[in-house]
C-alpha positions as CSV (number, residue, x, y, z in Angstrom):
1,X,11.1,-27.3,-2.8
2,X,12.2,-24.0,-3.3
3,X,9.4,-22.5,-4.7
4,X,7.2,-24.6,-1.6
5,X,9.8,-22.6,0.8
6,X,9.4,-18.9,-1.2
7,X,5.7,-19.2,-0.8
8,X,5.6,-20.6,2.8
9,X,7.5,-17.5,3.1
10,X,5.8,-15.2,1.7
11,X,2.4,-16.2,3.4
12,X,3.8,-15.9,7.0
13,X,5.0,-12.1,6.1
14,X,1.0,-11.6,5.1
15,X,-0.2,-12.9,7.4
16,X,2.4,-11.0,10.2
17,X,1.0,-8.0,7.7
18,X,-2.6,-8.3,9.0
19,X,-1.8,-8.7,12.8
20,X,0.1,-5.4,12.1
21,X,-2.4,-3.8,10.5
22,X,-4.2,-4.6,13.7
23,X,-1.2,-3.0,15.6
24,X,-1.9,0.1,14.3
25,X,-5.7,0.3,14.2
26,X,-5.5,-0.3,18.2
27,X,-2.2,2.0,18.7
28,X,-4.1,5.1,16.5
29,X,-6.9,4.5,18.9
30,X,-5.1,4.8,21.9
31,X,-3.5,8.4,20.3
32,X,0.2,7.1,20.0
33,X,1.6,9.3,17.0
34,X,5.0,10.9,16.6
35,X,4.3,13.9,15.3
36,X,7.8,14.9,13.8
37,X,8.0,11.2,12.3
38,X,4.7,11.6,10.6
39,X,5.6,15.3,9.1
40,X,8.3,13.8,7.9
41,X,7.3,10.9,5.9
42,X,4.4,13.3,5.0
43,X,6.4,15.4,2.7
44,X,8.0,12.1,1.6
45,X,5.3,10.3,0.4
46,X,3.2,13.8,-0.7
47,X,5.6,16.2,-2.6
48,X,8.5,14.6,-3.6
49,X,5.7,12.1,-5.2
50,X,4.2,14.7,-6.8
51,X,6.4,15.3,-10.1
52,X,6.3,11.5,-11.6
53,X,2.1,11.1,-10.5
54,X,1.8,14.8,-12.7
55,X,3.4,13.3,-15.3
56,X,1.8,10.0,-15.3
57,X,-1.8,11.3,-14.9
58,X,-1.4,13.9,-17.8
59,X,-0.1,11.3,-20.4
60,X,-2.8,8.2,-19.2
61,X,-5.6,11.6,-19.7
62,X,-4.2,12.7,-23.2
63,X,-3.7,8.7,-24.0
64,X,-7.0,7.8,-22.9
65,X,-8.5,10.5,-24.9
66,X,-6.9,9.4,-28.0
67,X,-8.2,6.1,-27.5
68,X,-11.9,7.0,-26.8
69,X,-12.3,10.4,-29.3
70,X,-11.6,8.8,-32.3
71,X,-14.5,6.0,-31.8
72,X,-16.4,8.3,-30.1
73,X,-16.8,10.8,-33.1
74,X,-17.1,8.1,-35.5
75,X,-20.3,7.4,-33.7
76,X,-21.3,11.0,-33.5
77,X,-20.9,11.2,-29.6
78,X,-17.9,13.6,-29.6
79,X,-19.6,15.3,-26.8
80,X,-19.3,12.4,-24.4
81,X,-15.9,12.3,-24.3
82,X,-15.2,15.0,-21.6
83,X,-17.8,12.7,-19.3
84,X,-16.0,9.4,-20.0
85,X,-12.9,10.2,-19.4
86,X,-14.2,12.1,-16.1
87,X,-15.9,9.2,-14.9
88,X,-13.0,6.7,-15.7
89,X,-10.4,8.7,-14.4
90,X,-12.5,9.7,-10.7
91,X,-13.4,6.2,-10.3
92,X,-10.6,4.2,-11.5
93,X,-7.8,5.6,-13.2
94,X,-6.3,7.7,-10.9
95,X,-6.8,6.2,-7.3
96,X,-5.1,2.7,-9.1
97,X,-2.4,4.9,-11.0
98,X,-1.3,7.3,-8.2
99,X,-1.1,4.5,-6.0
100,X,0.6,2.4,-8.6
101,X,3.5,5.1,-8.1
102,X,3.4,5.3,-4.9
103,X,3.6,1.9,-4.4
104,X,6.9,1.3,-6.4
105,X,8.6,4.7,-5.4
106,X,7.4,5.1,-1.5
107,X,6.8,1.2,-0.3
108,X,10.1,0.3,-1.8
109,X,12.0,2.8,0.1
110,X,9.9,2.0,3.6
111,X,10.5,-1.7,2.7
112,X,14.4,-0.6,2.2
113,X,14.6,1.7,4.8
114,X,13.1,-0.7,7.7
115,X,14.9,-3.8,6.7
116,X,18.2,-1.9,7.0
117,X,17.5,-0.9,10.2
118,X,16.5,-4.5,11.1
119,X,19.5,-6.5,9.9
120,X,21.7,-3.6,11.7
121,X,19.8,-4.6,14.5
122,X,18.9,-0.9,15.2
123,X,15.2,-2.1,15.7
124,X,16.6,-4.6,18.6
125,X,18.5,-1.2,19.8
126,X,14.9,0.8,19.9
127,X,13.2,-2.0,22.3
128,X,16.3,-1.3,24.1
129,X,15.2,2.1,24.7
130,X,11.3,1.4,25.5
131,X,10.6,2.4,22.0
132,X,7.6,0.6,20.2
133,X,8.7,0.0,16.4
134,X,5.2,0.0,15.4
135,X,4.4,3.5,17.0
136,X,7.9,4.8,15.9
137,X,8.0,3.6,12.2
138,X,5.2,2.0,11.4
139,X,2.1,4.8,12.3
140,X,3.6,7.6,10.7
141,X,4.1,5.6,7.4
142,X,0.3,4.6,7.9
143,X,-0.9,8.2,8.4
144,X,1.3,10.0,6.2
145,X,0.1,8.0,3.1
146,X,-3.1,7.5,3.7
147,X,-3.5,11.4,4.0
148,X,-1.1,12.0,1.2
149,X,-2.8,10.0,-1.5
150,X,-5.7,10.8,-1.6
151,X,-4.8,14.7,-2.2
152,X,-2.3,13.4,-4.4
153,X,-5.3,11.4,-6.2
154,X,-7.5,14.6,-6.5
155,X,-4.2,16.8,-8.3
156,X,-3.6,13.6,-10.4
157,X,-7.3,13.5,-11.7
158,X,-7.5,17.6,-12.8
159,X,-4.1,16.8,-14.5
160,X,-5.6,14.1,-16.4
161,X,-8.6,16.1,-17.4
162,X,-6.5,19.2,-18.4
163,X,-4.5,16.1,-20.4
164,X,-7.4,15.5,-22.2
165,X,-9.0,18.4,-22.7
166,X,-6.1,19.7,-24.8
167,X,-6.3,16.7,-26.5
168,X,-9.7,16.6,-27.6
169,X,-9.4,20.4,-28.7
170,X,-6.2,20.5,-30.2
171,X,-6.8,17.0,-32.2
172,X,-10.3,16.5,-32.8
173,X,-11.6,19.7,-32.4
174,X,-14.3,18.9,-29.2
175,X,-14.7,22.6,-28.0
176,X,-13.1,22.9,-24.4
177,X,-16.8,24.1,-23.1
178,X,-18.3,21.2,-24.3
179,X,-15.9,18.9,-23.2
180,X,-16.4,20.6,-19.3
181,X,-20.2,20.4,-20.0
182,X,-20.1,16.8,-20.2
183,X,-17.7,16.5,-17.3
184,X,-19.8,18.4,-15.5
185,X,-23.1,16.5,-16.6
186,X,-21.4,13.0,-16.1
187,X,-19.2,13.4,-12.6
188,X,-21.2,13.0,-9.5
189,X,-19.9,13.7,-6.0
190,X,-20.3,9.6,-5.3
191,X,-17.4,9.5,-8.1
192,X,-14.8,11.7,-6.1
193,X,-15.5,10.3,-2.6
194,X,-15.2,7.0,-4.3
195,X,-11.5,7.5,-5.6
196,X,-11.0,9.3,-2.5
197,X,-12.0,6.2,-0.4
198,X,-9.7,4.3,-2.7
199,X,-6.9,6.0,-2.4
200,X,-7.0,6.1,1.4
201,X,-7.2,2.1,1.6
202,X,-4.6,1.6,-0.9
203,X,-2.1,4.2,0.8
204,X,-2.5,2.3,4.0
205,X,-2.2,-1.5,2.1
206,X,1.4,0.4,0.6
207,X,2.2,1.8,4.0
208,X,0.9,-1.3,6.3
209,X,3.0,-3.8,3.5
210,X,6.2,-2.0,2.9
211,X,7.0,-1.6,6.6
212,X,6.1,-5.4,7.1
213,X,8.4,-6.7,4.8
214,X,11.1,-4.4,6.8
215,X,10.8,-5.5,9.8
216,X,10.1,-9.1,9.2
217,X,13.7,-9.0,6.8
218,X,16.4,-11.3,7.5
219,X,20.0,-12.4,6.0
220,X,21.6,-9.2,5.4
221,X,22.3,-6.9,2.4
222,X,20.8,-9.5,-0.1
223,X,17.7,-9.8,2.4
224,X,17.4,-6.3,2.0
225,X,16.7,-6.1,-1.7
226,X,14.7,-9.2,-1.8
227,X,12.0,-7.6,0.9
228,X,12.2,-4.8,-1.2
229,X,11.1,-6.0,-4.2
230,X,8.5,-8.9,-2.3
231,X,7.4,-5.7,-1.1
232,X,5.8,-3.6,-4.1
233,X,4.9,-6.3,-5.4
234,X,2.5,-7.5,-2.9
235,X,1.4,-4.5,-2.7
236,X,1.0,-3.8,-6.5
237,X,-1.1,-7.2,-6.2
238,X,-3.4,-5.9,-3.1
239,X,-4.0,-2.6,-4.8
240,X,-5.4,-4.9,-8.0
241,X,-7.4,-7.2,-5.8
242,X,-9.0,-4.7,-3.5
243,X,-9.6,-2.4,-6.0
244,X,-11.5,-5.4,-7.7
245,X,-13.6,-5.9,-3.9
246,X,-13.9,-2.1,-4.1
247,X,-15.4,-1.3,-7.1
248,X,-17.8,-4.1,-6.7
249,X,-19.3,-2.8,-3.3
250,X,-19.7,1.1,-4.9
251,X,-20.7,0.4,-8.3
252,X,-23.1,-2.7,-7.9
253,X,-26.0,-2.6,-10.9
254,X,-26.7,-0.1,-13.7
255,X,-25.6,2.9,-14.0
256,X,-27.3,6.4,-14.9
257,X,-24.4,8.6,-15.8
258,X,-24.8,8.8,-19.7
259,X,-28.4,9.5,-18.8
């Protein structure tokens, strides 16, 4: 019964996540945006995010090049490795990662944040004042990191490559031109808008999500935490699932990049 009651739960909040995703498609449309709200949560999401997505993308590059060099020489295609890890990084790697982080450092503290406010009643006090919740809180979470990552994806993906081009020069000896010739022959500009259309859904799924599950919380204090952690984790899950849907729609077929 319980776990009938968690899930009945749980798909109520999802689905009160789509009709407010609706919210702010129509409320962006009509030009409602607080501008100070949305600076604000900019610099939240953007550079106090920036430290932890740094270090993550320049260990997953140095790890991944690990991983593929040593096979790679073995079968005499040392000079692919730059390419690979390009193309894996651009179009994977570091949309999922950086909004990964995101997800578990920025949804969790809207999540928090929201929910507070709700079982304090401060988001009865702002109807009170004629104050729509969704333009107040909701849009400039929405803008700020769907902006924010995807800039946040492009400084995460030249961290990785510098990551691996050490890497592959310090340990296997791939010389650091040839490794940016075959980045150079392998990326395509279809790669980077890719990641780049990526990271803009996913940072609106974390934004869209994380608010949600604040302002749908209930029962106090121990409320609070529970919406928080419902919170990344549904959005950890979308961010799997679309990128899944995602990837499917831009890279359909065979490929030509090796070529």
């Amino acid at each position: 019964m319980q776990i009938h009651s968690s899930l009945g739960i749980w798909t109520r909040r999802f689905i009160a996540a789509l009709f407010l995703a609706g919210q702010v498609i129509v409320h962006l449309f009509q030009g409602k945006i607080h501008r100070r709200n949305t600076l604000e949560q900019m610099a939240t999401v953007g550079p106090e995010s920036l430290l932890i997505a740094l270090i993550t993308a320049g260990f997953v590059g140095m790890v991944f090049t690990i991983q593929v060099s040593r096979e790679f020489i073995t079968l005499g295609a040392g000079n692919l490795v730059g390419g690979v890890l390009a193309l894996s990084l651009a179009r994977e790697l570091s949309p999922v990662l950086t909004s990964v982080i995101v997800a578990g450092r920025v949804g969790s503290a809207f999540a928090a944040e929201i929910g507070t406010m709700q079982v304090t009643e401060q988001i009865d006090a702002l109807y009170v004042l004629k104050t729509d919740p969704v333009d107040y809180l909701v849009i400039p979470r929405v803008i700020a990191c769907c902006l924010m990552l995807p800039l946040l994806n492009i400084i995460c993906l030249i961290t990785g490559l510098a990551g691996g081009l050490f890497i592959s020069s310090s340990l296997y000896n791939i010389p650091p031109n040839l490794f940016l010739e075959s980045v150079q022959n392998f990326l395509s500009l279809w790669d980077l808008i890719s990641g780049e259309i990526k990271a803009v859904v996913f940072g609106g799924v974390i934004a869209v999500i994380g608010t949600n599950w604040g302002l749908t919380t209930t029962g106090g204090a121990k409320g609070v935490g529970q919406s928080t952690t419902t919170a990344v984790v549904t959005a950890l899950l979308s961010i799997f699932i679309l990128d899944f849907f995602l990837s499917w729609l831009m890279f359909q077929g065979t490929g030509n990049a090796v070529l």
